[in-house]
C-alpha positions in Angstrom: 2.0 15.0 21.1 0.9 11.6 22.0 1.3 9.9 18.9 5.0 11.5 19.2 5.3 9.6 22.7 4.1 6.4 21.2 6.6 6.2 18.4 9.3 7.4 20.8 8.2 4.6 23.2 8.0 1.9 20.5 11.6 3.0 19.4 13.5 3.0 23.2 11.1 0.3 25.5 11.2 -3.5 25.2 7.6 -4.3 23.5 6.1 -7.3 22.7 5.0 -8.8 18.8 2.0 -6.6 17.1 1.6 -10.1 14.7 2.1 -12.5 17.1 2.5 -11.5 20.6 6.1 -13.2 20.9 7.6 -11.0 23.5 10.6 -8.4 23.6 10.5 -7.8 20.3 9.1 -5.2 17.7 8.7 -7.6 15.0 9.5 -11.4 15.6 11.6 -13.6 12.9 8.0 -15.3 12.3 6.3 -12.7 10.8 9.0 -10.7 9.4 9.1 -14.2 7.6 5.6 -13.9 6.4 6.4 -10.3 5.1 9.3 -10.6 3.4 8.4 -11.4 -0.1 9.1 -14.8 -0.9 5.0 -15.2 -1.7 4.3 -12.2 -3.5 2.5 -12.3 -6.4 -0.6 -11.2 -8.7 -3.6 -10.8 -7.4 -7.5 -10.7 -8.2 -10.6 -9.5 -5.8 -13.7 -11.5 -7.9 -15.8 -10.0 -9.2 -12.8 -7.3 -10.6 -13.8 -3.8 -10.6 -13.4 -2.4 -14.3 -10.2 0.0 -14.6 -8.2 -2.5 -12.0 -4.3 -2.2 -12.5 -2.7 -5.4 -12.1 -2.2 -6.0 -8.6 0.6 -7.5 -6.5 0.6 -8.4 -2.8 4.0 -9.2 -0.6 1.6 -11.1 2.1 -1.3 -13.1 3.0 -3.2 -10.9 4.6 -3.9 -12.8 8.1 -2.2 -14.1 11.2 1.1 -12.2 11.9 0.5 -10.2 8.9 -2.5 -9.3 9.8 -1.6 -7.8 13.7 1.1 -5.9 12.6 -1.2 -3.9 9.8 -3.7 -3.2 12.1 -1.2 -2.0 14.8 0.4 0.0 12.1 -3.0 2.1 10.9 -5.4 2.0 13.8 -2.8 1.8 17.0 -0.5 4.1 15.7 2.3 1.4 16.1 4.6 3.8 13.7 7.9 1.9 14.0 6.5 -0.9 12.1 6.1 1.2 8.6 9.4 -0.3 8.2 9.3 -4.2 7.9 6.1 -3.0 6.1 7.3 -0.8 3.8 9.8 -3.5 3.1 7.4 -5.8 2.2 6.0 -3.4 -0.3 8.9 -2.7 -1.6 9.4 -6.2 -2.4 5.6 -6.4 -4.2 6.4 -3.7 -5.9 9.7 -5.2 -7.3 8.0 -8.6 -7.8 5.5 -6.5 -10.2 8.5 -5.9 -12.4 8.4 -2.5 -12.4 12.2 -1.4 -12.3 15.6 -2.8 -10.8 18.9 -1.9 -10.7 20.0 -0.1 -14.0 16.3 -0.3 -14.6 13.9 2.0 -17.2 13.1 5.0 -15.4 11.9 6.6 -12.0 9.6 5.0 -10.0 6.7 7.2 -8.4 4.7 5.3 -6.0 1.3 6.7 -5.8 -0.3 5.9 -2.1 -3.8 5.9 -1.8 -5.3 8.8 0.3 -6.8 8.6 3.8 -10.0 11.1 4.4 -8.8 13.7 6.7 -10.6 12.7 9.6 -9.1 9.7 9.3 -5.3 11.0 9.3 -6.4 13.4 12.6 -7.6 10.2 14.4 -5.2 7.8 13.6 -2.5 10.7 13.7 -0.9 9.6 10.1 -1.4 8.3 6.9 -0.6 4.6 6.6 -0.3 4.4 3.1 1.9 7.0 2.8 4.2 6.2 5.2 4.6 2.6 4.0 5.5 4.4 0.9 8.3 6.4 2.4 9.8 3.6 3.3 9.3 2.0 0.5 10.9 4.5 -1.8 13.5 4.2 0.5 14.2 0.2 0.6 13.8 0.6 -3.7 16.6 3.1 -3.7 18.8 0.9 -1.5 18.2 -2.1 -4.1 19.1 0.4 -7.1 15.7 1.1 -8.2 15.6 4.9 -8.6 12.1 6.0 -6.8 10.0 8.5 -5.1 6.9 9.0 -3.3 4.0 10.8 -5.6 1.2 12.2 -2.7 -0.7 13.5 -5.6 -4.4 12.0 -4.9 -7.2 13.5 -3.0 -10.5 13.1 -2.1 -12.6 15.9 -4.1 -15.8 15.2 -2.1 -16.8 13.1 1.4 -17.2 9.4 1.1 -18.4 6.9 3.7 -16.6 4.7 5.9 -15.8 1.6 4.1 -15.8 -0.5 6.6 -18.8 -3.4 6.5 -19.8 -1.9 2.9 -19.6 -4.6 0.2 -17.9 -4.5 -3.1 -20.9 -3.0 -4.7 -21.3 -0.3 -2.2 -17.9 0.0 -1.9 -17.6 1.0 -5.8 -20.5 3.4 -5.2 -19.2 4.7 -2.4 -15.9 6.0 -4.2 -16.4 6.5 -7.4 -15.3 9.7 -8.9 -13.9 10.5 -5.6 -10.5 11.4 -5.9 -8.8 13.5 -8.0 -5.4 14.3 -8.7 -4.4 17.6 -6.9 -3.5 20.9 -8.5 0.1 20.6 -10.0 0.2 16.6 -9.3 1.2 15.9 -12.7 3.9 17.6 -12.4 4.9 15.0 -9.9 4.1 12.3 -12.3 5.5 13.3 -15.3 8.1 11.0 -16.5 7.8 8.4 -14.2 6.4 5.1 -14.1 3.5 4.8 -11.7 2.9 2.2 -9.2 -0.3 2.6 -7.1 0.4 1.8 -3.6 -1.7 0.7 -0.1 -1.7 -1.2 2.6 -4.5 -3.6 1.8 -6.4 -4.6 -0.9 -10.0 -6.5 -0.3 -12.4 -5.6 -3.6 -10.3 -3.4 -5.3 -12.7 -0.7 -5.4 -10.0 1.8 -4.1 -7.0 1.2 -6.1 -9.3 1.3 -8.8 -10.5 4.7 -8.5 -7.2 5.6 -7.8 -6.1 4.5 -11.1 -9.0 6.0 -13.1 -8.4 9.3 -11.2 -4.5 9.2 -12.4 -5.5 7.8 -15.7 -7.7 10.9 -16.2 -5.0 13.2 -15.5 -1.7 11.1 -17.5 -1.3 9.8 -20.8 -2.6 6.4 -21.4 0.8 4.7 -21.9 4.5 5.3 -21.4 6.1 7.0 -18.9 3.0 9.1 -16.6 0.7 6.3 -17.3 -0.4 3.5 -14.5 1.9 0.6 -15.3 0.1 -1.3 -11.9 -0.4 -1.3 -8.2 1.4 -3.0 -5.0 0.3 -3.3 -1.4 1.4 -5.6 1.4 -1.4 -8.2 1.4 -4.2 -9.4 0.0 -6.6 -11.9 1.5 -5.6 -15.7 0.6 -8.4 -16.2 -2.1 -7.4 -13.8 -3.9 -4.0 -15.2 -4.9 -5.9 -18.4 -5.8 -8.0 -16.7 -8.1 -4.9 -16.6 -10.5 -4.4 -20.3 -10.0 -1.7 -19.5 -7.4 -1.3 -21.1 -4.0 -0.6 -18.3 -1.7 2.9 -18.7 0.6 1.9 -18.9 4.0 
């Protein structure tokens, strides 16, 4: 019930910036800026976990960019999953995986939350970024379609604080693919989607968990992953300067 009042509020009530604080608006022209693509490219955590999809990121992930993530997943700040999704929309098209008249469907794959995760935040940030990221492909022409089909098959720690090698131990052979999830894959090509990408360790377990379940190429395999930021270094790992 709360987290009902709280998108109701966010959706009816003057509010001010999650980014930046500019007041009397959800999302200012500043950081709706910062999130609308014109950066997005490859990106690289170093070292690179093995089995690491190529990656792209809409955003820097600080400033603005920052705030309005972190209002999105821990302060249940739900209208924003829009200007976000948008932004991963736009990685996700920057990836070249599709556009209009493209190859095929799209499935974007999110990345799971634990479920006492979900019951304290109240919902699943990836996958609602996803949603509405189907939805901004489908307006630019790009058939897609959201693909829930990961799970976590055993507990894992909080991530938080844990470096990339403990972060790497922490998840791996962690998820799975649910019962009947390939089903949901079949025939598409796959894009691995999340808010946030910091080692990679995630979306790399992701992708070995899919991998195990699809064929290794063609349509049902991984073609690569998209989120809405990525921490600055990482884009200058590839050699490129990061839009800020």
């Amino acid at each position: 019930m709360r987290r009902w009042w709280q998108e109701l509020a966010g959706l009816v009530l003057p509010v001010d910036c999650a980014g930046c604080g500019a007041v009397r608006v959800l999302v200012c022209a500043g950081c709706r800026e910062a999130l609308g693509g014109a950066g997005a490219g490859p990106v690289r955590p170093s070292p690179r976990p093995v089995g690491l999809p190529v990656v792209w990121a809409a955003a820097v992930y600080e400033g603005g960019v920052r705030g309005l993530l972190l209002a999105h997943k821990e302060r249940g700040a739900l209208p924003l999953a829009g200007v976000l999704g948008a932004a991963l929309a736009a990685a996700v098209l920057a990836g070249g995986t599709g556009g209009p008249g493209g190859t095929g469907e799209v499935a974007l794959v999110p990345v799971p939350s634990a479920r006492r995760q979900v019951r304290a935040r109240g919902h699943d940030p990836a996958r609602r970024i996803a949603l509405a990221a189907a939805g901004r492909l489908r307006r630019a022409g790009v058939p897609a379609r959201v693909a829930p089909v990961l799970g976590l098959r055993r507990a894992v720690a909080d991530q938080a604080g844990l470096g990339a090698r403990q972060r790497r131990e922490n998840l791996a052979g962690a998820l799975a693919v649910r019962r009947g999830g390939r089903r949901l894959m079949d025939g598409a090509r796959i894009v691995l989607v999340d808010d946030l990408i910091t080692t990679g360790a995630t979306l790399a377990e992701a992708a070995r968990a899919v991998r195990a379940e699809g064929p290794a190429e063609g349509p049902g395999a991984v073609l690569r992953a998209a989120v809405v930021a990525a921490p600055a270094d990482s884009f200058r790992s590839l050699g490129r300067a990061p839009h800020v």
